[in-house]
N, C-alpha and C positions, 0 to 999 in steps of 0.2 A: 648341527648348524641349522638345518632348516625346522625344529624345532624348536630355538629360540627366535629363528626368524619370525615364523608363526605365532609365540607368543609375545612379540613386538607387537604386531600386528593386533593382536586383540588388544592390548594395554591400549595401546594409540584409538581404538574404536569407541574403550570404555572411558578414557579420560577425556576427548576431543570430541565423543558423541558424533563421531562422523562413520555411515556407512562402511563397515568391512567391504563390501562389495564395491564402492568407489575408489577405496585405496585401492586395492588389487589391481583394478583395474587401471591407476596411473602407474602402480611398480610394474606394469606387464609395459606399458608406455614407454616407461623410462630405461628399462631393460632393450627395449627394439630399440632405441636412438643411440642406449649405449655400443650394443652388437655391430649398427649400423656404422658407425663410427670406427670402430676397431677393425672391421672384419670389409670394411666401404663393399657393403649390398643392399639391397632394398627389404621396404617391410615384408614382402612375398617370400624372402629368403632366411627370416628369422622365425621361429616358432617357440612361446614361451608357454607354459604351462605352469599353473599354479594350483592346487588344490589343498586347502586347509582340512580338511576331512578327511582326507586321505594322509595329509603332509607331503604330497608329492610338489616338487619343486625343479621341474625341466626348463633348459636352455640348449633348444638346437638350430644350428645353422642348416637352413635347407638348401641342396643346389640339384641342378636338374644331373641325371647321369647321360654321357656324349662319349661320341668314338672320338672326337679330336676335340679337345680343351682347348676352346680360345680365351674366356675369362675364367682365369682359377679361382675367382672369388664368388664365383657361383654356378661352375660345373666340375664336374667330377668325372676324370672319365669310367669306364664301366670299372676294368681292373682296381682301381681303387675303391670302388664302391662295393665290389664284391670281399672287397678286404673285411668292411663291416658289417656285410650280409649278403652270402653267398647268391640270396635268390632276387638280385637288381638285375635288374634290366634298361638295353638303353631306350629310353623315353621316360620311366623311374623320377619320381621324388625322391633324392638318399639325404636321410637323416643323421645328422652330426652331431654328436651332444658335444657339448660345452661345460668347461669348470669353471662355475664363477670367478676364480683366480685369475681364469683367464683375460676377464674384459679389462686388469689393469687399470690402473690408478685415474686415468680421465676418465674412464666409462665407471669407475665407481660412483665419482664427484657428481657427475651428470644426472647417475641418478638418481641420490641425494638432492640434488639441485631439483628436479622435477617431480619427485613425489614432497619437498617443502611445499612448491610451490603448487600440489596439486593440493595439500593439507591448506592453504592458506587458502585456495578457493573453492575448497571445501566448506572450510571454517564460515567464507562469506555470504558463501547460499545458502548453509543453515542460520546464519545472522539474518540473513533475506528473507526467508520465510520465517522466520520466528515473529519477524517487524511488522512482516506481509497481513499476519493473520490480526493485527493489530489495527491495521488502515481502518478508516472512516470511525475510526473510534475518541473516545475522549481519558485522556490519561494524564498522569499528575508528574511534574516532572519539577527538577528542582535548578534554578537561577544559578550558574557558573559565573559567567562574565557580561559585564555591560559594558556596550558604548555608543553613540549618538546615533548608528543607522541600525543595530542588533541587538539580539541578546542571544547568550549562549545556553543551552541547556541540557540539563545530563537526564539524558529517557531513561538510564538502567542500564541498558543495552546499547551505549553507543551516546554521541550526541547529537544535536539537532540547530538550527538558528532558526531561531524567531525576527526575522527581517521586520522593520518600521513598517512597510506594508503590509503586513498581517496582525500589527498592535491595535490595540484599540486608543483612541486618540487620547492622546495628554496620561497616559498611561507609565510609570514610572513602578521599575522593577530596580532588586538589591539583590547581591549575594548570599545565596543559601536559601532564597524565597522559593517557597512551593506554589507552583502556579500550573492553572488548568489548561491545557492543550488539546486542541483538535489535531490528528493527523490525518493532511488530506491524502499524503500517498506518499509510497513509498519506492525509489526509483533504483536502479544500479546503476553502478557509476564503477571507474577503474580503480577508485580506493574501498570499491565495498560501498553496501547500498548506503542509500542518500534518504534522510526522513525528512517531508516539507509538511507543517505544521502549521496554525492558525488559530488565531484569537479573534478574527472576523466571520469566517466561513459560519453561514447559517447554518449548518447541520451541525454544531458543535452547540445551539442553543438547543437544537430537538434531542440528541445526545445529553444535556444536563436534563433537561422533562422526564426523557428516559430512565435517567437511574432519580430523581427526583420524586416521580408519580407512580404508585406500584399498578396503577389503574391502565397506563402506558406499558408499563414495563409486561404487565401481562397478558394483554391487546384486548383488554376491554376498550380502554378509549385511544382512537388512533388518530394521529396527527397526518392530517390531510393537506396539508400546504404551508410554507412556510416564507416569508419573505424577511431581510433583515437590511435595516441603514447601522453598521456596526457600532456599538458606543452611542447608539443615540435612539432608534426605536425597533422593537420587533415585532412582527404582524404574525399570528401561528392559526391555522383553523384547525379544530378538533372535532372529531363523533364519535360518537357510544356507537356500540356494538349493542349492549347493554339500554333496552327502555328506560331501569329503573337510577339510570346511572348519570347524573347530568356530567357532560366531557370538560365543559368551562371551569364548572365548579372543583373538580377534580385539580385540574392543573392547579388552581387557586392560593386552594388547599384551605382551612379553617383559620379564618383572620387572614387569607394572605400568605401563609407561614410557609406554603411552598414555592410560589412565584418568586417573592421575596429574598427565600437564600439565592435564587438565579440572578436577581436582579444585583442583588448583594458583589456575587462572584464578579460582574458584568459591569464594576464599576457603576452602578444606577442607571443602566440602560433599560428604558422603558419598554412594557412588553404589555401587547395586547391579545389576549387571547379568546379569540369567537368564535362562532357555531358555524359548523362548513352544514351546508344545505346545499342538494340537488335543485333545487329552484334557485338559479344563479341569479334573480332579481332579489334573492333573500340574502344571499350570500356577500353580494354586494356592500347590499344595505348594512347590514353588520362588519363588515371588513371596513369601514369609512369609521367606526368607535375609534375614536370618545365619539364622534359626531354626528347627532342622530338626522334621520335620514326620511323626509317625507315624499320621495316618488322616483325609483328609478324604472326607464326606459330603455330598453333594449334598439341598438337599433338595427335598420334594416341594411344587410349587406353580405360582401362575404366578412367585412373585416367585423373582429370580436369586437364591438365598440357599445355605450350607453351613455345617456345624459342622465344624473344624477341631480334633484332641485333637493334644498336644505333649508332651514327656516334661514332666515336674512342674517340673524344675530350666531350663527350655528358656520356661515359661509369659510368665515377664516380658521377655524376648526377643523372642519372638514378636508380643507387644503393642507394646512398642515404649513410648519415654519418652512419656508425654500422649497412647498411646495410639497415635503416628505410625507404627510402621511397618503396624503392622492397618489403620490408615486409608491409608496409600498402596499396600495388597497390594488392599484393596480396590477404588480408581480403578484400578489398572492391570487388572482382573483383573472387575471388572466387575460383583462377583459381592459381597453384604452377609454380613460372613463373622465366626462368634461361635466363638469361642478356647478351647477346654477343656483342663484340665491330663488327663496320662494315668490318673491317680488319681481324676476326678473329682471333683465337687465336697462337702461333706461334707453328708449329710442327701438327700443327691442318690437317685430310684432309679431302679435299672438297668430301661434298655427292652430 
């Protein structure tokens, strides 16, 4: 018996891929709640013993040895303990073995009961980490179910919802479409882990560059900041590791032909990509493209701030419709940055 028990046990390891050593450890569990239940003693008075290597398989009931027995259900007194070995004494731990037979038809169920449900949360922490090792990454997943506030999607391993908040605007998905996802993370939860996923999150554009650019991917040129208005424009600084190696150009790619598939996947969300410089007055000035840039000023204080002047014809460029590309030169760049035409402004006076 207890060597087909044993090789249950490994079946269940090899098909379920879950730790030998974690099951064991819930049948020894399950085994002390059943004992406990039949025999009403505590865990202290149960002693379970499992070894697959050996195939040894004990269940003994512990109780202390006593010259007068007030609970029989966990003392012994000495004359009976000397029944099962002569050399007890009283203050003794005397050990009782047990026949499985014995724990009877609830303490079987029980157990049954708690090693399922140790395999099923078994089952979910290796789901969990499998998922885990996947976070912050970009993966293709394929369109289940639509309807006006989600979309459903099958990762492989599980499914996931793409809530209206993480779509990209005016964005329209079908059944059985393959579509790109960022997962930002991966949580547990009582039905088994939770994957939250995104088609907004900035790092799911630096994530497409990544497997996009092999120049990226093998850290000659490294993406130094990133800011994003989703579906509508992305601001990314880049630098070579590499002298010979221009970082802009790279992402680019020849005619465009890499930026392009990004832009493509992105719904035609516009992507600008510049040169991150340690002279933050350079860095600036190239973070404000398309819009070129005749004079920025650092200013004095604790707070990150600059004035920024732009040819007169260059002004509403450089802001940007509603204001957006000033606000994304700013997240990438760090720095709270006020826009003046080269003409200044009218009534204005000269410092």
């Amino acid at each position: 018996m207890n060597a087909e028990f044993f090789e249950a046990l490994s079946m269940l390891e090899k098909e379920r891929g879950i730790s030998g050593e974690y099951l064991l450890d819930k049948i020894k569990s399950a085994i002390v709640i059943a004992v406990k239940k039949d025999y009403m003693v505590e865990d202290e008075n149960v002693q379970v013993d499992i070894d697959p290597a050996s195939g040894r398989f004990n269940v003994c009931l512990v109780k202390d040895v006593v010259e007068d027995v007030e609970n029989p259900h966990t003392q012994l007194s000495l004359e009976d303990a000397r029944q099962l070995r002569g050399t007890y004494s009283l203050g003794d731990k005397a050990v009782i073995p047990l026949k499985t037979k014995e724990f009877g038809r609830i303490a079987a169920q029980t157990a049954k009961h708690v090693i399922r449900q140790g395999i099923r949360e078994a089952e979910r922490s290796q789901m969990y980490a499998d998922l885990q090792s996947k976070a912050h990454e970009l993966v293709t997943a394929t369109v289940l179910r639509v309807d006006d506030k989600r979309v459903v999607l099958d990762m492989g391993k599980g499914e996931a919802t793409l809530p209206k908040s993480e779509q990209l605007p005016d964005e329209e998905f079908y059944e059985g479409q393959h579509v790109k996802v960022y997962i930002s993370n991966v949580v547990s939860g009582e039905r088994g882990p939770r994957i939250l996923i995104s088609r907004t999150n900035p790092d799911m554009v630096k994530r497409m560059f990544e497997m996009e650019v092999p120049e990226i991917f093998d850290g000659t040129v490294e993406i130094k900041a990133i800011s994003r208005e989703a579906g509508v424009r992305t601001k990314m600084a880049v630098a070579s590791k590499d002298p010979n190696v221009d970082p802009v150009g790279a992402c680019i790619g020849p005619h465009g032909s890499r930026v392009s598939h990004i832009v493509e996947e992105l719904g035609g969300e516009k992507i600008d990509v510049v040169p991150w410089s340690e002279d933050i007055s350079a860095f600036i000035a190239a973070a404000l493209s398309p819009a070129k840039v005749v004079k920025v000023e650092l200013l004095e204080g604790d707070k990150r701030a600059c004035r920024v002047t732009v040819p007169d014809h260059q002004l509403s460029l450089a802001i940007g419709n509603k204001g957006q590309n000033a606000k994304l030169c700013a997240r990438l760049t760090g720095y709270s940055i006020d826009i003046r035409p080269e003409s200044g402004y009218y009534g204005e006076d000269e410092e």
